[in-house]
N, C-alpha and C positions, 0 to 999 in steps of 0.2 A: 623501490617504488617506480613505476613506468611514469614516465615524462609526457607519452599520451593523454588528451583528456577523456575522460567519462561522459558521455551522453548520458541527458535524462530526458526522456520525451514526456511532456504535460505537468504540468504547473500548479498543478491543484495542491490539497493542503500534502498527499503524499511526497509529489514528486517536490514541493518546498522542503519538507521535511529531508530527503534524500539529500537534494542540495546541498541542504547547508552540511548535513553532516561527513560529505563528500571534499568538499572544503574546507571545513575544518583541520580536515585530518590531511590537508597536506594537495587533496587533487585539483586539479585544472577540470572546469565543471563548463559543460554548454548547456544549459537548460532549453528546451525546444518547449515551444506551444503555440496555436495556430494564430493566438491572438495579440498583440503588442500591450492591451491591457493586461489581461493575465498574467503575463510575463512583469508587467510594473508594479502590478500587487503581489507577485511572488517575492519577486525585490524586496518591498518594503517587508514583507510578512519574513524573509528572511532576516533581515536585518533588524528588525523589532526582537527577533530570536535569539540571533547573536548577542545584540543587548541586554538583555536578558541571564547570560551565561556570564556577560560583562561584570552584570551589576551584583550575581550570586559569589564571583569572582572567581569562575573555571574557565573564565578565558580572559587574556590581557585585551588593550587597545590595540594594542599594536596587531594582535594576532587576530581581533576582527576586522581592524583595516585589510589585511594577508588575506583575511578566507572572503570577503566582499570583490577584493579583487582577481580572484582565482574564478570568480563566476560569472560567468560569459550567458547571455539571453540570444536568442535568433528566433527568428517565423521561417526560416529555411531548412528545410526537413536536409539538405547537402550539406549544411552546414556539420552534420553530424560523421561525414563521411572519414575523418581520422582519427575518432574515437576509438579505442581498444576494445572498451566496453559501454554498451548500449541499455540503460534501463529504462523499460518502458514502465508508465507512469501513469496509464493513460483509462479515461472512462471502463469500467469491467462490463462492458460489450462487447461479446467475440465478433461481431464484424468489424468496431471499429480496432481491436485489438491486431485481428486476422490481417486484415489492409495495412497497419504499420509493418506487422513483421514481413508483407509481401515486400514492402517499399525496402524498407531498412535493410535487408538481405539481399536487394537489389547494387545497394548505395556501396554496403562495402562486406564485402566476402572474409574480410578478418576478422571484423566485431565478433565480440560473444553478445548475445544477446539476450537479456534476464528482462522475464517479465516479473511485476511487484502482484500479479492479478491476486487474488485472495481467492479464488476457489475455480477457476477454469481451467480448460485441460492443456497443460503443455504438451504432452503429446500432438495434440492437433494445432496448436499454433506453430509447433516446430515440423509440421506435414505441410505447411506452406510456405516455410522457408527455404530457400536456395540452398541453404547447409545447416540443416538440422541438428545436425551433432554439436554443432555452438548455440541451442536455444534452451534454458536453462530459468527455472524459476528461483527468482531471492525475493523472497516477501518479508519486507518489514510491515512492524505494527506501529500504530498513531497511539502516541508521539514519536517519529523518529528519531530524535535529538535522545529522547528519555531511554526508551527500549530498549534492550538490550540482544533482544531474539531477532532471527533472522531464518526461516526455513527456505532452506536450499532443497529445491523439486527438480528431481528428472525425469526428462521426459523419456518416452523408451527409446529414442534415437542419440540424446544427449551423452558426449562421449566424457572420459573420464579425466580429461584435462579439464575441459570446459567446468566439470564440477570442481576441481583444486583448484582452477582462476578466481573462483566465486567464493571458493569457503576462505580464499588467502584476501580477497579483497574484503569480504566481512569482518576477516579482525584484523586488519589495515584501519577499518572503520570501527573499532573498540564494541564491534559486535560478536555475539556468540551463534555461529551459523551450526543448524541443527537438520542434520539428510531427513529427507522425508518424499516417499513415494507420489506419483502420482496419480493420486485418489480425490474425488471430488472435494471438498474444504480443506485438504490437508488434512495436519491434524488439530491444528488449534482450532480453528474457525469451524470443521467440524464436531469439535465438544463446543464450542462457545456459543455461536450462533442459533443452534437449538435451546441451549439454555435462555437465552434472550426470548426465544421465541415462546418456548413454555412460561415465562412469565407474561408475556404479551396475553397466552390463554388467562392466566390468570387473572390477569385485570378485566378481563372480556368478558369472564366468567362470574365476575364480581366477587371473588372471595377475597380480594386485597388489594388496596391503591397500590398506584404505582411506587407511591411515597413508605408503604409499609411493607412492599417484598424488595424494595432495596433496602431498607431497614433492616430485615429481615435479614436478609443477605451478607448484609458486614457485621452483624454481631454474631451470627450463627454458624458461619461458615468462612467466618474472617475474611471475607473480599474486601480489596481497600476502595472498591465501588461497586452498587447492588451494579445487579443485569441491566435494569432498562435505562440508567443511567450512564451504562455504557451503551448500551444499545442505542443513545442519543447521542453520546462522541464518535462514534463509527458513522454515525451516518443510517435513519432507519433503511433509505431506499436500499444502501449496502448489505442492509441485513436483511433486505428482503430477499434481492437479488439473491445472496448466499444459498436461503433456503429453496429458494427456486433451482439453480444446481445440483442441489443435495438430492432434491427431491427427482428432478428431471436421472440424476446419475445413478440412484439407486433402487431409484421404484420403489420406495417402502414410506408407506403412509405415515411413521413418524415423524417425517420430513416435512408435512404439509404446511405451512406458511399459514400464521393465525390469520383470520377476517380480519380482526382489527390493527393486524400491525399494515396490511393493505390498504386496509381502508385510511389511515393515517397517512402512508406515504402517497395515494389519490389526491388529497387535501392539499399537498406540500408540507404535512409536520416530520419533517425531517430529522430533526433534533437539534443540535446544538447550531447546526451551521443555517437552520433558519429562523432559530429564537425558540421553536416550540417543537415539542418531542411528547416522549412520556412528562416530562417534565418542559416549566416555560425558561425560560432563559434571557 
């Protein structure tokens, strides 16, 4: 294991989730986010986590005391500059995505640097990079601590070490890293994210509560949670965004983003992380 630390750029519930599992498993962890707040609720939201694993007893005291103190906070984007590896973490906005990997690739010409983006094009984020052949997608899924998948994307510039860094550091991190092209959603999030969304039709459509195609969904097809139910742990504007990609990257009218799951995220019903989704919380 390198003695280097890991960057994670953004503090949100992914780049938490990254953290701690980062730490856990042994690494020296900088967390970057623009904000000092951010950063103190990742803390706790980290450390509430660790607890958690404490109290199921997959991890001792001792060794959450270890992984708390392996993770380092900063608001200094330099701070990141003797990282090995660099995961960005950050809003699925390719300007603001675009502008980190300008900066990051500026900071330090050895990072490998993996975006977590869930459905954007590495190819073009690694076209504005200083050394493209080390920009390389690892997308984990929410919960990070739980999940077990990890799809590793290359971009057409991403050279073939950069991919063996990434698949050797995913099961470093007791993850299963799984190659995958890059295509707009991937491949998860494009099966998933349209499913989410034709249930959205659904409800809009009025043939079935939101309550009764998730119903539907776990007994009929054995999901251990319907669609829109995940469509509300994800995050709706996330799934919106998705199908906006799918749709922008393939041109094909299947992709079209329900009215109402827009019209939802217009509101702010977000799902879980604002109390109200398809479901209230």
């Amino acid at each position: 294991m390198s003695e280097q630390p890991i960057g994670v750029v953004g503090a949100g519930t992914m780049g938490q989730g990254i953290a701690q599992v980062l730490a856990t498993s042994g690494f020296v962890v900088k967390l970057y986010d623009v904000a000092n707040e951010r950063l103190g609720r990742a803390r706790s939201a980290i450390d509430k986590g660790l607890g958690k694993r404490v109290a199921k007893e997959k991890l001792s005291d001792a060794d959450r005391e270890a992984a708390l103190a392996r993770l380092d906070t900063t608001t200094t984007l330099d701070a990141l500059q003797d990282c090995e590896v660099i995961i960005e973490a950050a809003p699925e906005q390719p300007e603001i995505k675009e502008k980190l990997f300008r900066d990051l690739s500026r900071l330090s010409h050895d990072a490998i640097l993996a975006s977590n983006t869930s459905s954007l094009s590495l190819t073009r984020l690694a076209a504005v990079s200083e050394r493209p052949e080390r920009v390389v997608g690892m997308h984990f899924f929410n919960p990070v601590p739980v999940l077990k998948l990890v799809e590793v994307i290359r971009a057409e510039q991403t050279s073939d070490a950069t991919v063996a860094r990434i698949e050797s550091l995913a099961k470093a991190l007791g993850k299963t890293a799984v190659p995958v092209g890059d295509s707009p959603g991937f491949a998860v999030n494009r099966l998933l994210v349209p499913m989410i969304n034709e249930a959205a039709f659904l409800v809009q459509e009025g043939a079935a509560t939101a309550e009764a195609v998730d119903e539907a969904m776990k007994l009929g097809a054995a999901h251990p949670m319907g669609p829109l139910a995940l469509g509300d742990l994800i995050g709706l504007d996330v799934c919106l965004a998705i199908m906006e990609v799918l749709q922008a990257g393939f041109g094909d009218p299947k992709y079209r983003p329900c009215p109402l799951l827009k019209r939802m995220v217009d509101a702010g019903y977000l799902g879980r992380k604002t109390g109200r989704g398809f479901h209230v919380y």
